[in-house]
ROGUKOL-692500 format. One record per residue (C-alpha): residue number from 1; x, z, y. Coordinates in steps of 0.5 Angstrom, whole numbers. Each point is the difference from the previous one (the first is absolute). Example, Ala and Ser with C-alpha at 12.3 -4.5 7.8 and 13.67 -1.06 7.14 Angstrom:
% residues 2
<pt resi="1" xx="25" zz="16" yy="-9"/>
<pt resi="2" xx="2" zz="-2" yy="7"/>
% end
This chain:
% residues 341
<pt resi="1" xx="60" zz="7" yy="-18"/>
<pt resi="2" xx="-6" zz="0" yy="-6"/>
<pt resi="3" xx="-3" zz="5" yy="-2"/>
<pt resi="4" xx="-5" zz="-4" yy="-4"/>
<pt resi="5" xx="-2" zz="0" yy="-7"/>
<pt resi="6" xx="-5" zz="-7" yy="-3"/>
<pt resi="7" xx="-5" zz="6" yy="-1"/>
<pt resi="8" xx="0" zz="5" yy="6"/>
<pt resi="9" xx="-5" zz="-1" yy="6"/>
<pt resi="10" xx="4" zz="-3" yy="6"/>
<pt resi="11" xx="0" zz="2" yy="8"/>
<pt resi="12" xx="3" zz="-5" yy="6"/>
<pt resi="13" xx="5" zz="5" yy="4"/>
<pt resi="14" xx="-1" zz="-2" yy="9"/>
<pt resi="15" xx="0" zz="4" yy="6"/>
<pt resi="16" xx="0" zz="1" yy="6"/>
<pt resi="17" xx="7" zz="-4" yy="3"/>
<pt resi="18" xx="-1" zz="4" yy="7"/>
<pt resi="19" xx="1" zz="6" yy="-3"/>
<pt resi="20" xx="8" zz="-3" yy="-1"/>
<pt resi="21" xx="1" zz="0" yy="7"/>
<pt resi="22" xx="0" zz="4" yy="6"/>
<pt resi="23" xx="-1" zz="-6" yy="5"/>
<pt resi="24" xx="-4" zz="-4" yy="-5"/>
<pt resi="25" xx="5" zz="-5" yy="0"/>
<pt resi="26" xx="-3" zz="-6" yy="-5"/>
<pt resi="27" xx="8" zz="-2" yy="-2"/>
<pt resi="28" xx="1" zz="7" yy="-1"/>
<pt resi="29" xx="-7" zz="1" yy="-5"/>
<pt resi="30" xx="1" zz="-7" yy="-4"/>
<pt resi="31" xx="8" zz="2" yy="-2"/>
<pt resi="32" xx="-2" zz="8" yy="-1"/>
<pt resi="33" xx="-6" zz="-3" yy="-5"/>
<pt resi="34" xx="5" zz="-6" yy="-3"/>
<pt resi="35" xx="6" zz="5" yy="-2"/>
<pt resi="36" xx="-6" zz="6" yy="-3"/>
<pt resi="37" xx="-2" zz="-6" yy="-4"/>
<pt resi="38" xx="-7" zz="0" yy="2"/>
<pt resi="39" xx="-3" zz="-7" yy="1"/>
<pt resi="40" xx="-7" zz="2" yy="4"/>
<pt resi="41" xx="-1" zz="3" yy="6"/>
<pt resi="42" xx="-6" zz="3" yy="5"/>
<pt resi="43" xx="0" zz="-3" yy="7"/>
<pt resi="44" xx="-1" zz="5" yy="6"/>
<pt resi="45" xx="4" zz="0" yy="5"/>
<pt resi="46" xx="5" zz="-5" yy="1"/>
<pt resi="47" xx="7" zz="-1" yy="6"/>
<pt resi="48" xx="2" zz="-7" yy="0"/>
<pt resi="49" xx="3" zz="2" yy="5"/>
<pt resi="50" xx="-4" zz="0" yy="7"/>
<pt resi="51" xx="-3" zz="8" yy="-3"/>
<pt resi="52" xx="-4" zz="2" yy="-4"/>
<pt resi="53" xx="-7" zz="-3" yy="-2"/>
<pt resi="54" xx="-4" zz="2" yy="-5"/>
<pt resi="55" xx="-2" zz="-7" yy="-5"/>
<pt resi="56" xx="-7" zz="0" yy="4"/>
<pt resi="57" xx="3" zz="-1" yy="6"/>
<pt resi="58" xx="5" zz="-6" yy="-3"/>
<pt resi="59" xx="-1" zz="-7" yy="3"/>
<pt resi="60" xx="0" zz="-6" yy="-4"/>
<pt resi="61" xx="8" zz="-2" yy="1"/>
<pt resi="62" xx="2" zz="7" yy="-1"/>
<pt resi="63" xx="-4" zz="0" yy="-7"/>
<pt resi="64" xx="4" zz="-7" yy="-2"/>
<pt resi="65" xx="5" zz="4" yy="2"/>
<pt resi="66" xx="-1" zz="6" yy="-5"/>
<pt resi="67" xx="-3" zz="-5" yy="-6"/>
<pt resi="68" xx="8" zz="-4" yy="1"/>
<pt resi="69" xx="4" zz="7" yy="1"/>
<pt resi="70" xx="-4" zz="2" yy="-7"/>
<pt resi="71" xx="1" zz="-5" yy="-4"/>
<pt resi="72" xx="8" zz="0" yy="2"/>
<pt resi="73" xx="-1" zz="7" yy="-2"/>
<pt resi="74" xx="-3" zz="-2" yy="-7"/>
<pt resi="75" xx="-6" zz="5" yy="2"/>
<pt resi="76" xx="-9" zz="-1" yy="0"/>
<pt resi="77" xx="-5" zz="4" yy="4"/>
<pt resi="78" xx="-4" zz="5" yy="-5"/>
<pt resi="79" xx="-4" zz="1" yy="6"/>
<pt resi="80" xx="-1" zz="1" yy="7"/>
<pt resi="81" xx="0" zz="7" yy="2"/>
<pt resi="82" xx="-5" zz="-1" yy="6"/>
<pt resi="83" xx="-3" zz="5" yy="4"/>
<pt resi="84" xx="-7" zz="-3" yy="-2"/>
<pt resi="85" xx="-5" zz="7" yy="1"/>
<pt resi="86" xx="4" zz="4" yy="4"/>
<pt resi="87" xx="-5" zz="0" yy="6"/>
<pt resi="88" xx="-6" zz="4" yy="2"/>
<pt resi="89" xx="-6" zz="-1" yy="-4"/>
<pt resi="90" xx="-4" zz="2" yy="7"/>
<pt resi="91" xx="1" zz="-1" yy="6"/>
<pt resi="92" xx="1" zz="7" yy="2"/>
<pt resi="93" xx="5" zz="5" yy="5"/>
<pt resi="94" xx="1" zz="5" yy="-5"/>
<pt resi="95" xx="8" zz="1" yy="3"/>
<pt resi="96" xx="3" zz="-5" yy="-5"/>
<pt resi="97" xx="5" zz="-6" yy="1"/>
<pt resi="98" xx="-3" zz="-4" yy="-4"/>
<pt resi="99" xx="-4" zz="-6" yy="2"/>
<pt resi="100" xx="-7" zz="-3" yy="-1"/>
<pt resi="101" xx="-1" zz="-7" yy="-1"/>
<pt resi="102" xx="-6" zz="-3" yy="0"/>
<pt resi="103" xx="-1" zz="-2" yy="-8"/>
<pt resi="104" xx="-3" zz="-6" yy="0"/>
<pt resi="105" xx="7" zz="-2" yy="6"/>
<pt resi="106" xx="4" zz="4" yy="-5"/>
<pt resi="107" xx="-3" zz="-5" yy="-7"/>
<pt resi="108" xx="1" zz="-6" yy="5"/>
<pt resi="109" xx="7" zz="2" yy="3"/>
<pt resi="110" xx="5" zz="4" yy="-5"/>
<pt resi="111" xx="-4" zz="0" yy="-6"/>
<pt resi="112" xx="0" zz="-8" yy="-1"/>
<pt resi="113" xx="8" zz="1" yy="4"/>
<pt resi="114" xx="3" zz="3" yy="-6"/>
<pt resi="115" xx="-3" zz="-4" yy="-5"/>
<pt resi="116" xx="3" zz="-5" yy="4"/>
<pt resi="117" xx="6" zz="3" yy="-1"/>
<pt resi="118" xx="0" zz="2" yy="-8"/>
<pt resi="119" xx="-2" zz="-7" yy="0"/>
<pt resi="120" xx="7" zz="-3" yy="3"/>
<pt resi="121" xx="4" zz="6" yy="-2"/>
<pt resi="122" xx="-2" zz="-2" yy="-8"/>
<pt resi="123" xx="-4" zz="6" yy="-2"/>
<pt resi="124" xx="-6" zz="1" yy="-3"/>
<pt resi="125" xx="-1" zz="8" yy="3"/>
<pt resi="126" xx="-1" zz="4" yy="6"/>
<pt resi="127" xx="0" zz="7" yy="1"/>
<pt resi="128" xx="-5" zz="3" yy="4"/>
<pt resi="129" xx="-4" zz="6" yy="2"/>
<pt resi="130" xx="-7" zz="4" yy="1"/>
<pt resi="131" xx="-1" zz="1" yy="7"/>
<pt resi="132" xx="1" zz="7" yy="5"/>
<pt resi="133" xx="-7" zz="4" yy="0"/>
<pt resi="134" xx="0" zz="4" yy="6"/>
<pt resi="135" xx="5" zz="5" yy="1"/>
<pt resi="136" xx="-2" zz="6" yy="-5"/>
<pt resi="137" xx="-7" zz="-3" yy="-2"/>
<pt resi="138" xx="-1" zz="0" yy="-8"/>
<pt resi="139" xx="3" zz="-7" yy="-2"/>
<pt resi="140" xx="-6" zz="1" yy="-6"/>
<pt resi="141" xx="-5" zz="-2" yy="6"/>
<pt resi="142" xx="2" zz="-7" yy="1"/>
<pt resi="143" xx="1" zz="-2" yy="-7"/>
<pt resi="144" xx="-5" zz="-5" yy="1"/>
<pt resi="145" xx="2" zz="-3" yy="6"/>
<pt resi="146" xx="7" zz="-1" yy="-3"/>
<pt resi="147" xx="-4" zz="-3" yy="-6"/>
<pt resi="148" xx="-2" zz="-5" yy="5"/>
<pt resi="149" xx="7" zz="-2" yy="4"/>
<pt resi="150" xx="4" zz="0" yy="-6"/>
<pt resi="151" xx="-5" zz="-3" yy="-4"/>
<pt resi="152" xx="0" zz="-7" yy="5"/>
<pt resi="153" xx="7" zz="1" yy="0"/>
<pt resi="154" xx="1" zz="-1" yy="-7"/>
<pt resi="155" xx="-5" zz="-7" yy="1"/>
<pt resi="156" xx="6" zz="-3" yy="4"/>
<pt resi="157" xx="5" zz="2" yy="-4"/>
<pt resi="158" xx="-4" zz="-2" yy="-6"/>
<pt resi="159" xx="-1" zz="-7" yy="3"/>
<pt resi="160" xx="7" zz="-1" yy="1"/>
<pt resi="161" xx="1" zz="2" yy="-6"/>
<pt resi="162" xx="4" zz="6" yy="1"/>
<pt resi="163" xx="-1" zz="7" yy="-1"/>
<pt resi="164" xx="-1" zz="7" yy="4"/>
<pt resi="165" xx="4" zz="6" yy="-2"/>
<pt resi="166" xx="-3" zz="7" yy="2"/>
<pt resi="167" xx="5" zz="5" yy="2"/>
<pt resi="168" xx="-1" zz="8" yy="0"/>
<pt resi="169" xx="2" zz="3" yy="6"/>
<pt resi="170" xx="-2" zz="6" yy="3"/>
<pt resi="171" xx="-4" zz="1" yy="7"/>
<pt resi="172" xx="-4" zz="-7" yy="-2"/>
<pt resi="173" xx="-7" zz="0" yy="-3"/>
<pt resi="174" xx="3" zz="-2" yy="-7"/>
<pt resi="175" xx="5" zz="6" yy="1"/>
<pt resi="176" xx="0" zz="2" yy="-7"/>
<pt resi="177" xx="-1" zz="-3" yy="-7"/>
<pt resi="178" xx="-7" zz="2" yy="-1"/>
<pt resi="179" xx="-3" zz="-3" yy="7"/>
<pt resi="180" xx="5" zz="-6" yy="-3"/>
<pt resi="181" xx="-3" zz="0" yy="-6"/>
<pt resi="182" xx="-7" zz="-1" yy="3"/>
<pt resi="183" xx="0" zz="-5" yy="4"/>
<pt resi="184" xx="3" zz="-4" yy="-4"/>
<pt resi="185" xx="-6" zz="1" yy="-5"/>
<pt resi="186" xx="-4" zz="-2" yy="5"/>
<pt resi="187" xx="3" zz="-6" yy="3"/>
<pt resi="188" xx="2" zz="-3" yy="-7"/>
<pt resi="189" xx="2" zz="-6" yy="2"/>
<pt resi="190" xx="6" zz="-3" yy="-4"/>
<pt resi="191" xx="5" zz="-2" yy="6"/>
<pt resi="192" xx="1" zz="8" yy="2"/>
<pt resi="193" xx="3" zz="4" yy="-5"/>
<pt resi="194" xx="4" zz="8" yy="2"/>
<pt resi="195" xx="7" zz="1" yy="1"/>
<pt resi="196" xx="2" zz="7" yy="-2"/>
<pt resi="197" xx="5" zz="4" yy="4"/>
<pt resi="198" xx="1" zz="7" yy="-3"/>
<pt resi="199" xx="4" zz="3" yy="5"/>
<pt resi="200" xx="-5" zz="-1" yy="5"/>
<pt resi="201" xx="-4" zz="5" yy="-4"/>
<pt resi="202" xx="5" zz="5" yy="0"/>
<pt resi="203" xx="1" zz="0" yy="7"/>
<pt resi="204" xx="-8" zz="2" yy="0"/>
<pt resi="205" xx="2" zz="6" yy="-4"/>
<pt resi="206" xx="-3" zz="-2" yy="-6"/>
<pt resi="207" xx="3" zz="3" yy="-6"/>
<pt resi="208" xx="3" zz="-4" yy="-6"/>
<pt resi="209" xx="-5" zz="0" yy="-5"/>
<pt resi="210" xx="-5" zz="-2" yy="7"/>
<pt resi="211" xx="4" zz="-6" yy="1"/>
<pt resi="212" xx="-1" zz="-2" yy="-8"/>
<pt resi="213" xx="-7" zz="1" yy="2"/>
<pt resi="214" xx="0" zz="-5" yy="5"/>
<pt resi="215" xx="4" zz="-5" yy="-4"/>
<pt resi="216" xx="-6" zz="0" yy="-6"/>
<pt resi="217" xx="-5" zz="-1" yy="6"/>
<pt resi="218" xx="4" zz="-6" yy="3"/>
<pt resi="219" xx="2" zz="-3" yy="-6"/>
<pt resi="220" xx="-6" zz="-5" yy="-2"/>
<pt resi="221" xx="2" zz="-2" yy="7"/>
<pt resi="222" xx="8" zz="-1" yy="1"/>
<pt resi="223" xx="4" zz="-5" yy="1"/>
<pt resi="224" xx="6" zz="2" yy="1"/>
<pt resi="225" xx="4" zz="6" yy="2"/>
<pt resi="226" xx="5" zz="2" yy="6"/>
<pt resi="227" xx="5" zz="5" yy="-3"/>
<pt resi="228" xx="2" zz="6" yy="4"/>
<pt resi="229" xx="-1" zz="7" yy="-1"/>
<pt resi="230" xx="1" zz="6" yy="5"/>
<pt resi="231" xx="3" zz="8" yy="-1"/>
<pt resi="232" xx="-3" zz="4" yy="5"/>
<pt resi="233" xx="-8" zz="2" yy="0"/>
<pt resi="234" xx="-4" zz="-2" yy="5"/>
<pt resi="235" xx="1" zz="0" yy="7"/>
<pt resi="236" xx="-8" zz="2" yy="2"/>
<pt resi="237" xx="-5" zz="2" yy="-5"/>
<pt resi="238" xx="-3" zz="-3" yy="-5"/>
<pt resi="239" xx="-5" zz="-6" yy="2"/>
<pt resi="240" xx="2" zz="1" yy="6"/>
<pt resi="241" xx="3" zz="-5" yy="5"/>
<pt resi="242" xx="7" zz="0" yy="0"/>
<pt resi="243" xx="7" zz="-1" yy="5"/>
<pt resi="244" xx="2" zz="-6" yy="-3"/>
<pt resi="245" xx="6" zz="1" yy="4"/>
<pt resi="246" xx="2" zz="6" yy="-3"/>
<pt resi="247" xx="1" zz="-3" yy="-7"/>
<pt resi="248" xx="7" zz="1" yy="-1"/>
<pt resi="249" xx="0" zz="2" yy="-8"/>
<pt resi="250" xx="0" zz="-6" yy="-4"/>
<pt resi="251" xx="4" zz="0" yy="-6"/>
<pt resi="252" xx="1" zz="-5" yy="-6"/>
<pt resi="253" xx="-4" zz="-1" yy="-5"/>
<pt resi="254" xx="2" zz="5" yy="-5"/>
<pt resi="255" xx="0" zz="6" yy="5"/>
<pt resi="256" xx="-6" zz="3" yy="4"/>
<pt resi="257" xx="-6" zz="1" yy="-3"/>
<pt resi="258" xx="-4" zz="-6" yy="-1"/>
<pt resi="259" xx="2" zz="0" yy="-8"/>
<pt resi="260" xx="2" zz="-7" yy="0"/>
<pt resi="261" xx="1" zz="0" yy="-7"/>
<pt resi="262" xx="-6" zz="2" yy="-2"/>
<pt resi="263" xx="-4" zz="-5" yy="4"/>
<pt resi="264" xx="4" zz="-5" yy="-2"/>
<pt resi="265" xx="0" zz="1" yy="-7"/>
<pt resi="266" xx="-7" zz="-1" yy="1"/>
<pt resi="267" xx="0" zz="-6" yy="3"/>
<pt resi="268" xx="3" zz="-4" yy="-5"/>
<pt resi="269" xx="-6" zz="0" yy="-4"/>
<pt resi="270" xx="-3" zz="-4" yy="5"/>
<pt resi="271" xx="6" zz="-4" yy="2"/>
<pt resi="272" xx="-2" zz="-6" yy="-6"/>
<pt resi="273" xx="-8" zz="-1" yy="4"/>
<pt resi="274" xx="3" zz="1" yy="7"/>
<pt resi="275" xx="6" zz="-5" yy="-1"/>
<pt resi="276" xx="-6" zz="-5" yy="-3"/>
<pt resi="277" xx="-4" zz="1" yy="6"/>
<pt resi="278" xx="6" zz="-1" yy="5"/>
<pt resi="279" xx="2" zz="-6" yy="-4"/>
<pt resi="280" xx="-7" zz="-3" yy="1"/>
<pt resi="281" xx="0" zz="2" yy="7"/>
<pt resi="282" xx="7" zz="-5" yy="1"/>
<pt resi="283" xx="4" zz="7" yy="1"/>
<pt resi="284" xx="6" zz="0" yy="-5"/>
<pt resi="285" xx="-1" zz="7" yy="-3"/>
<pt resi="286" xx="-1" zz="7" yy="3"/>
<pt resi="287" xx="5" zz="2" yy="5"/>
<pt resi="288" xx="2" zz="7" yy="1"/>
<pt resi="289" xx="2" zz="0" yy="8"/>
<pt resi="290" xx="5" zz="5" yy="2"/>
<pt resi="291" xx="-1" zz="4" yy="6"/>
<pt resi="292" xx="4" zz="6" yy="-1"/>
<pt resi="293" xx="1" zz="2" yy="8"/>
<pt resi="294" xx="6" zz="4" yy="-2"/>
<pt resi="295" xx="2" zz="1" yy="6"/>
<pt resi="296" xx="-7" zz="1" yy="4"/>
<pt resi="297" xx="-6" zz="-4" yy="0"/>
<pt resi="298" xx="-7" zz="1" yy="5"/>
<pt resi="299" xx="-5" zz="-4" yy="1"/>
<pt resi="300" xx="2" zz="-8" yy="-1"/>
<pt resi="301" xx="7" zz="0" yy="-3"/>
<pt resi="302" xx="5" zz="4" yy="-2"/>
<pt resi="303" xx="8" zz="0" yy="-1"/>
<pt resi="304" xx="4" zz="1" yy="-6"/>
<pt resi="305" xx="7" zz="-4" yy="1"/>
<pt resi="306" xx="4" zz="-4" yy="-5"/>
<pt resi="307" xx="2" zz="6" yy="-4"/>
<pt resi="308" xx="-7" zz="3" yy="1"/>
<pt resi="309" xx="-3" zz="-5" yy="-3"/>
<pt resi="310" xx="5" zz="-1" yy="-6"/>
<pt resi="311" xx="-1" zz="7" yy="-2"/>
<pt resi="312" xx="-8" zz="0" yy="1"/>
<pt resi="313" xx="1" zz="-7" yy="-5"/>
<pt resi="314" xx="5" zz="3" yy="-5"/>
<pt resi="315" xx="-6" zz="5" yy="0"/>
<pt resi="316" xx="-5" zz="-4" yy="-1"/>
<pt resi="317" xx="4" zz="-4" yy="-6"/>
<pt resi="318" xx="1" zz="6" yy="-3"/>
<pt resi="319" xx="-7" zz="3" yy="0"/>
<pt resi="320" xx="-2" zz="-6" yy="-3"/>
<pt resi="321" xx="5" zz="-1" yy="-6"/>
<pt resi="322" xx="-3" zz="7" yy="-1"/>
<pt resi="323" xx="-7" zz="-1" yy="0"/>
<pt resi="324" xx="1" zz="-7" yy="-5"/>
<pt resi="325" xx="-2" zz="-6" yy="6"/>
<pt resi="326" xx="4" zz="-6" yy="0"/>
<pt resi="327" xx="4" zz="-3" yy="7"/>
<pt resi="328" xx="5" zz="-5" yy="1"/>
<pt resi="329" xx="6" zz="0" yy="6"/>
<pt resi="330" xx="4" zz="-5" yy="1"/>
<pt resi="331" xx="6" zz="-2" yy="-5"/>
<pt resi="332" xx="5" zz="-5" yy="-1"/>
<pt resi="333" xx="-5" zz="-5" yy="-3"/>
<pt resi="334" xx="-5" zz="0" yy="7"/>
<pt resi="335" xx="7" zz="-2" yy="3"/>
<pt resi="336" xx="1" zz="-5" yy="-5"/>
<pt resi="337" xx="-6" zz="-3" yy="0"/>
<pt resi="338" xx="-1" zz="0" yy="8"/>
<pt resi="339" xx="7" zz="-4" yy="0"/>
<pt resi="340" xx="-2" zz="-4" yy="-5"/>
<pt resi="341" xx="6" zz="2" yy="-4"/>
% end
């Protein structure tokens, strides 16, 4: 399936292949991606049949595995959705959850873990994040020492030759697209770009034309996209932190109110310059990374199902053949060529 003409500006559909499954089966994730026509995938979590593992937990014999299993499947890794960022900033009691690392444990350990990783799996980004400020402190006051953090990771990932994805979320320093947006500015290194996730502000109770704001701030910045939306309003106050697991409203793209047409009409214009960057980096194009957690989500993943992610992909397509920006499904010649017909 094509919508592309030789002019118009093009995107990479993937995403995240453990939406798929409840059980996070890797057999399930490949043949549901494989039959929805999609040739890329985001890693996360993984059931090879011992449990589930997240892919940073994965050993060397069990990444063969996913490389040989993906291959068969006719699939490539766009990136690993790793959970890079997701500890405490400080090593406080603030009643959270979350752990503390130290950084410099954390720099030798996990970041040079995933990068790793991407290395083995063939792909040239991960995701990550900016890090949890002490429960219910201002996430402005501890821009600088993010800066700082992200700053040395974006130096392995640089020296590896790959690069950093910033992902906005809430309850993390960079929660929103301003607070992003700056610490972008200020670590202003090549290896890190920002990811935007517009669902992830409508679930803060920001406002339509709020979230266009945001994505205005991060696009100097972006990368890539996750693609979801989300139908409810907020389930805290605005800027406040929020009960991930409470988050029951995502939808597909063209419902709820993050007005994907708008931003995505808008990302057209820049998709020429943002796919020569990616291009220049070793990343085949600019991925738009479907999340949709159509039948839930929290604080690292979410479920969609074989159905639901159809529907969130049929959304998705459609919007984009709306808007004027080209992608590519799996036809008859994909299959011809990889038989060698």
């Amino acid at each position: 399936m094509k919508n592309s003409s030789v002019s118009s500006p093009q995107v990479i559909i993937t995403g995240f292949a453990d939406e798929c499954s409840n059980a996070k089966s890797l057999i399930e994730q490949f043949s549901i991606f494989a039959a929805l026509g999609l040739q890329y995938y985001s890693i996360r979590f993984v059931n090879l049949g011992d449990g589930v593992k997240n892919v940073m937990k994965l050993s060397s014999d069990e990444l063969r595995a996913v490389l040989e299993m993906q291959n068969d499947y006719g699939l490539n890794v766009s990136s690993i959705g790793s959970p890079i960022g997701k500890i405490k900033l400080l090593d406080v009691d603030d009643g959270l959850k979350d752990p503390y690392i130290p950084f410099d444990q954390y720099l030798d350990n996990e970041v040079k873990r995933v990068c790793d990783i991407a290395h083995f799996l063939e792909t040239k980004l991960i995701r990550g994040f900016s890090f949890y400020q002490p429960k219910d402190d201002d996430p402005k006051k501890y821009v600088s020492q993010v800066v700082d953090r992200l700053g040395k990771i974006a130096d392995v990932c640089h020296r590896a030759n790959l690069t950093f994805g910033l992902e906005v979320e809430a309850n993390l320093v960079g929660c929103n697209g301003w607070i992003l947006a700056e610490i972008y500015r200020q670590v202003n290194h090549p290896a890190l770009k920002l990811v935007f996730d517009a669902a992830n502000l409508v679930v803060q109770g920001y406002t339509t034309a709020e979230i266009y704001e945001q994505y205005e701030a991060m696009k100097p910045g972006l990368g890539w996209m996750h693609v979801k939306d989300y139908a409810k309003t907020s389930v805290a106050v605005k800027g406040g932190r929020q009960d991930e697991d409470k988050m029951k409203g995502f939808v597909p793209c063209d419902q709820g109110y993050s007005g994907h047409e708008a931003i995505l009409r808008d990302f057209a214009k820049i998709l020429p310059e943002l796919t020569a960057y990616s291009q220049n980096r070793g990343i085949p194009g600019v991925f738009l990374d479907l999340e949709p957690h159509v039948r839930g989500g929290g604080q690292f993943g979410g479920y969609s199902g074989a159905d639901g992610l159809g529907v969130a992909l049929r959304a998705l397509c459609n919007t984009l053949d709306y808007v004027g920006i080209g992608y590519h499904l799996r036809d008859f010649d994909d299959l011809r060529a990889a038989r060698g017909f």
